[in-house]
N, CA, C and O of each residue as an XYZ file, in Angstrom:
344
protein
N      21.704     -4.775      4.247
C      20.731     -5.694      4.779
C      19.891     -6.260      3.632
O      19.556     -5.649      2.617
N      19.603     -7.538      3.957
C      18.795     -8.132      2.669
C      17.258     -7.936      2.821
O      16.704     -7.378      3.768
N      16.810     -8.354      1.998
C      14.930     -8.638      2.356
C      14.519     -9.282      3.547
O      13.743     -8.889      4.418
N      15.430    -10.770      3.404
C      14.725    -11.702      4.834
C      15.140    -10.924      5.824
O      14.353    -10.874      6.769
N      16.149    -10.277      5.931
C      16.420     -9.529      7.392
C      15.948     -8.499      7.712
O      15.942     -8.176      8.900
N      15.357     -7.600      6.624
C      14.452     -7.009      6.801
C      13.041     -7.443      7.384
O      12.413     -6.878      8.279
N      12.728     -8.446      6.753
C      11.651     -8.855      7.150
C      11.382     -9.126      8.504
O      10.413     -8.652      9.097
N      12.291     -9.944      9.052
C      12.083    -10.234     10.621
C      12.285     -8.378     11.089
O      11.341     -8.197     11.859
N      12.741     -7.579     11.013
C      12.688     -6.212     11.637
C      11.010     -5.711     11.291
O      10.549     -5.037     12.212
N      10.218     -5.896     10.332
C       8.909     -5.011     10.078
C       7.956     -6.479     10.355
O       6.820     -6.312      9.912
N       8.083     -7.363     10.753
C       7.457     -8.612     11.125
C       5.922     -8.103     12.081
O       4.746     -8.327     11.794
N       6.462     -7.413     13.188
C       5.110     -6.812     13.667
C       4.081     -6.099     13.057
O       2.890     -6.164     13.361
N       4.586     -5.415     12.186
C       3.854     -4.325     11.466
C       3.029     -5.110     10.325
O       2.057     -4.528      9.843
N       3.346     -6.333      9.889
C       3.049     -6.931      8.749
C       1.837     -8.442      9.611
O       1.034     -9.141      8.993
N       2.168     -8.501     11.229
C       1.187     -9.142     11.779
C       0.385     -8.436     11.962
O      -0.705     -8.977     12.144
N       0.402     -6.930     12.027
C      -0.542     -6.138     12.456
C      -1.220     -6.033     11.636
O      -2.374     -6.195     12.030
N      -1.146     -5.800     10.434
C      -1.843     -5.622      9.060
C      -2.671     -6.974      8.693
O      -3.704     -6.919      8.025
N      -2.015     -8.451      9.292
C      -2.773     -9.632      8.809
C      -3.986     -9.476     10.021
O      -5.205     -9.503      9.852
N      -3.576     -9.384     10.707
C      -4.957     -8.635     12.009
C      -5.998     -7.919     11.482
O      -7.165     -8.295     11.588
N      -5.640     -6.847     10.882
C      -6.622     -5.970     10.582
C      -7.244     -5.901      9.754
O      -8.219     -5.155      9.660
N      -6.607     -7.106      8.458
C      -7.588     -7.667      7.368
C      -8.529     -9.074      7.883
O      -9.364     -9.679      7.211
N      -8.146     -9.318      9.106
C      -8.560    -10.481      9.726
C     -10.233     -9.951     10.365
O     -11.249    -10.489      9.926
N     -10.280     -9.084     11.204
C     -11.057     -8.059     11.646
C     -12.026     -7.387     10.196
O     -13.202     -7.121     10.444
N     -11.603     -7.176      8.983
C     -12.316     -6.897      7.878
C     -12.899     -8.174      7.274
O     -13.518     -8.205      6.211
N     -12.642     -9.215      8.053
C     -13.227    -10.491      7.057
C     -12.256    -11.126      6.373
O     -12.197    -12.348      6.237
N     -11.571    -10.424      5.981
C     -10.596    -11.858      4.691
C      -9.516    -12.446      5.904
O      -8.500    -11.987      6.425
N     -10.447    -13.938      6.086
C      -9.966    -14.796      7.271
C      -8.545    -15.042      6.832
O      -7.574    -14.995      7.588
N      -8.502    -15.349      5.349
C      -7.566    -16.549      4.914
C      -6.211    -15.065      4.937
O      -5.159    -15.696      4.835
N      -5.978    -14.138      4.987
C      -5.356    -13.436      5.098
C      -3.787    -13.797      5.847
O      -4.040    -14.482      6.838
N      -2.615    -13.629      5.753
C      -1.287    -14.250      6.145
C      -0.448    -13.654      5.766
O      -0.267    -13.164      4.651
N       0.366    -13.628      6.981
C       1.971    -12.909      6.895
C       2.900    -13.339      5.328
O       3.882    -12.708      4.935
N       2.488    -14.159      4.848
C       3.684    -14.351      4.017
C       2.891    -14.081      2.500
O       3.560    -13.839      1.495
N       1.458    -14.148      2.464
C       1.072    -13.162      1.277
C       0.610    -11.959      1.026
O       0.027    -11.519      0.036
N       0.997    -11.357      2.242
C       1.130     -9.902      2.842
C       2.612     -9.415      2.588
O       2.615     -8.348      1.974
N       3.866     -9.891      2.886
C       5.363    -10.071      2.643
C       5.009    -10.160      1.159
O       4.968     -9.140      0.471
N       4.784    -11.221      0.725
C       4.875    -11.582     -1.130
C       4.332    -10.266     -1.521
O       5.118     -9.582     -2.177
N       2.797     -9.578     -1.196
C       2.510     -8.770     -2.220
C       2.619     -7.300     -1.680
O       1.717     -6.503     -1.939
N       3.704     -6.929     -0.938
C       4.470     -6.119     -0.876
C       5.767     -5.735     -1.663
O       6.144     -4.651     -2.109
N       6.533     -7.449     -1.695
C       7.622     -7.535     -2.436
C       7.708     -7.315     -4.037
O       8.708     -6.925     -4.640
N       6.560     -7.618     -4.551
C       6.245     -8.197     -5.732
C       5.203     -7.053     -6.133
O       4.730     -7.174     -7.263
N       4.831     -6.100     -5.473
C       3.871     -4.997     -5.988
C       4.443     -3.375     -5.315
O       4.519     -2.418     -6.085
N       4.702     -3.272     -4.281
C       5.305     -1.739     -3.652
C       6.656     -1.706     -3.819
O       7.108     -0.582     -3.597
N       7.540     -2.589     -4.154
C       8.855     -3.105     -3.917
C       9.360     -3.626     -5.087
O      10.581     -3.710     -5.213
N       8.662     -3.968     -5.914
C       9.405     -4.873     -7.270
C      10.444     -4.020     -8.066
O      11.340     -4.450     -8.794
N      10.107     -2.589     -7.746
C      11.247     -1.888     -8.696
C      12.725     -1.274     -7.575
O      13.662     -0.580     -7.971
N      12.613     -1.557     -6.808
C      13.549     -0.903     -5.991
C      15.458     -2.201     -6.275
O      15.476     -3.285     -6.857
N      15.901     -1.941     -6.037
C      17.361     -2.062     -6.367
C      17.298     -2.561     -4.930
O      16.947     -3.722     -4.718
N      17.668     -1.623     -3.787
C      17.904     -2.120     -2.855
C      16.615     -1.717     -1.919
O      15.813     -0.872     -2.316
N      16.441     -2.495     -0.424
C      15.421     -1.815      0.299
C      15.367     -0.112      0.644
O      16.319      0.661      0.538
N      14.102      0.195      1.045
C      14.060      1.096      1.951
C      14.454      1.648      3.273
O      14.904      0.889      4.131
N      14.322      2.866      3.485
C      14.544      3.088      4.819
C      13.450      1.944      5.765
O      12.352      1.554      5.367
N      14.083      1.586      7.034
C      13.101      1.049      7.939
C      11.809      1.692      7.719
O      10.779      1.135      7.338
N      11.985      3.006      8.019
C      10.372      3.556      8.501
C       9.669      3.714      7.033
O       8.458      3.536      7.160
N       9.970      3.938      5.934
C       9.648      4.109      5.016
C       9.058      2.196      4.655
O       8.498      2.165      3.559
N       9.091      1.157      5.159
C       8.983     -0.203      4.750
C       7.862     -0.274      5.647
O       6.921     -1.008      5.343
N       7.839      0.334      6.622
C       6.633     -0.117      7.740
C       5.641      0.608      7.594
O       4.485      0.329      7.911
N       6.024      1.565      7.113
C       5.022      2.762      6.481
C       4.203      2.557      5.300
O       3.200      3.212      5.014
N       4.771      1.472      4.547
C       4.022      1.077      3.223
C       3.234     -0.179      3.531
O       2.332     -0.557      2.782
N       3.562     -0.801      4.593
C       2.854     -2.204      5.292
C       1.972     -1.306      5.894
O       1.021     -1.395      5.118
N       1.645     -0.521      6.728
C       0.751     -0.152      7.374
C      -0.130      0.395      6.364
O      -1.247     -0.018      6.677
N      -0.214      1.018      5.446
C      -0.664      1.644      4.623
C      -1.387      0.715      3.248
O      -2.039      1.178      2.312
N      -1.033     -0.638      3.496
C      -1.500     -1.776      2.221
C      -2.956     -1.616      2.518
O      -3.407     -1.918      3.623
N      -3.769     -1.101      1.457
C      -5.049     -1.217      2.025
C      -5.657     -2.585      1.204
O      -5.019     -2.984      0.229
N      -6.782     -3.227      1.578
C      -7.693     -4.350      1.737
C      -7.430     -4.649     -0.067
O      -7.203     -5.767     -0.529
N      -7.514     -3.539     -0.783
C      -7.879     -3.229     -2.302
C      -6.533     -3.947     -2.961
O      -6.409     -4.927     -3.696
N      -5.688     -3.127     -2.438
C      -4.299     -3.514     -3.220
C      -3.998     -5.324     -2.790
O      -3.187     -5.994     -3.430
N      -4.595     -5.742     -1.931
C      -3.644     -6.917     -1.468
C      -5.114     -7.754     -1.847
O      -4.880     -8.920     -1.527
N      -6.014     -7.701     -2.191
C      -7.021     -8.559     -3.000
C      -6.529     -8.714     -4.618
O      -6.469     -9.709     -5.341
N      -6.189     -7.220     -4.875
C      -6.061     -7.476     -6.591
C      -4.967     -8.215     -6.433
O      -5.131     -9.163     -7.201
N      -3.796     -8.358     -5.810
C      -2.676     -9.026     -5.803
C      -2.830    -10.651     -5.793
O      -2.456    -11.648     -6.411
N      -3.447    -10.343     -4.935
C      -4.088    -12.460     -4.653
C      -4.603    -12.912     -5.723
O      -4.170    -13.870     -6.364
N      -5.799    -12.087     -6.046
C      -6.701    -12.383     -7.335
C      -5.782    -13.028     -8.759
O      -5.868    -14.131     -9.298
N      -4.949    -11.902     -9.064
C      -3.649    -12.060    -10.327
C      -2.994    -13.367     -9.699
O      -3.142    -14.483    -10.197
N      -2.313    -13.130     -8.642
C      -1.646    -14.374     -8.443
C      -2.447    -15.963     -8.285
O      -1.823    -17.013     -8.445
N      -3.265    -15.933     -8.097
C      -4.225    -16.939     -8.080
C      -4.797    -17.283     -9.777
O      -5.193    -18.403    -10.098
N      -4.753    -16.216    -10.651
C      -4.331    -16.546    -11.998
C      -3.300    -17.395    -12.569
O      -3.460    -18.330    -13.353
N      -1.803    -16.774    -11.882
C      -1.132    -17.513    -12.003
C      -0.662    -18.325    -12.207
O      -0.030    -18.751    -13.173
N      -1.084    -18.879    -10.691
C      -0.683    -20.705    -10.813
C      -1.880    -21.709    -11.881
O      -2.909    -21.422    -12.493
N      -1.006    -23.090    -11.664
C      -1.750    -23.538    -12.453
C      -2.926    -23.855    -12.160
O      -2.984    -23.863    -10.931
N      -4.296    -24.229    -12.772
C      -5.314    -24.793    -12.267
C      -4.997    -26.270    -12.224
O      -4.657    -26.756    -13.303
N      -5.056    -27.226    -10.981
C      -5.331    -28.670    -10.980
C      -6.934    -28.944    -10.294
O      -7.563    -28.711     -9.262
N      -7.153    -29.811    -12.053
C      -8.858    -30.480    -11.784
C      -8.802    -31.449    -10.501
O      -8.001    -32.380    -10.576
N      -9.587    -31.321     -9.306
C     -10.203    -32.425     -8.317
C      -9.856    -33.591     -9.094
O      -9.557    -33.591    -10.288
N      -9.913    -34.475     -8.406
C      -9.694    -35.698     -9.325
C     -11.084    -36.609     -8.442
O     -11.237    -36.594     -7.221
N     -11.694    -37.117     -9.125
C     -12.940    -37.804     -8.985
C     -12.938    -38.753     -7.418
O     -11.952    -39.249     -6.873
N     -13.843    -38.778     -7.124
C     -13.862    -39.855     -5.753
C     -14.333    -41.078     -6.322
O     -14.470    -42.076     -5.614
């Protein structure tokens, strides 16, 4: 099984988690940079996926901390584009 097909299988667990950072305040919070900084931070060294329960188990478990520093770096990242004047 690949990632995306994984993904639609732990899909609830990963709305549940955008819920519950939703409920803590970080409005802008979303399934797919919840997915990204799972993939790209609990997951980046693995070869192939995890067991199911072992994938839903690490989504349930993303706390507020880990998935801010993740945004933060990635929001480094990209590039900065200046407003452009009115």
């Amino acid at each position: 099984m690949n990632w995306d097909e994984l993904r639609e299988y732990i899909q609830p667990a990963i709305q549940s988690k955008v819920e519950e950072f939703h409920l803590y305040g970080f409005n802008r919070a979303n399934e797919n940079e919840v997915w990204d900084c799972l993939k790209k931070k609990k997951w980046k060294k693995l070869e192939e996926p995890k067991p199911l329960r072992d994938m839903v188990n690490d989504v349930l478990r993303l706390s507020t901390t880990e998935y801010m520093s993740f945004i933060t770096v990635e929001a480094y990242r990209e590039p900065f584009v200046f407003p452009s004047s009115p």
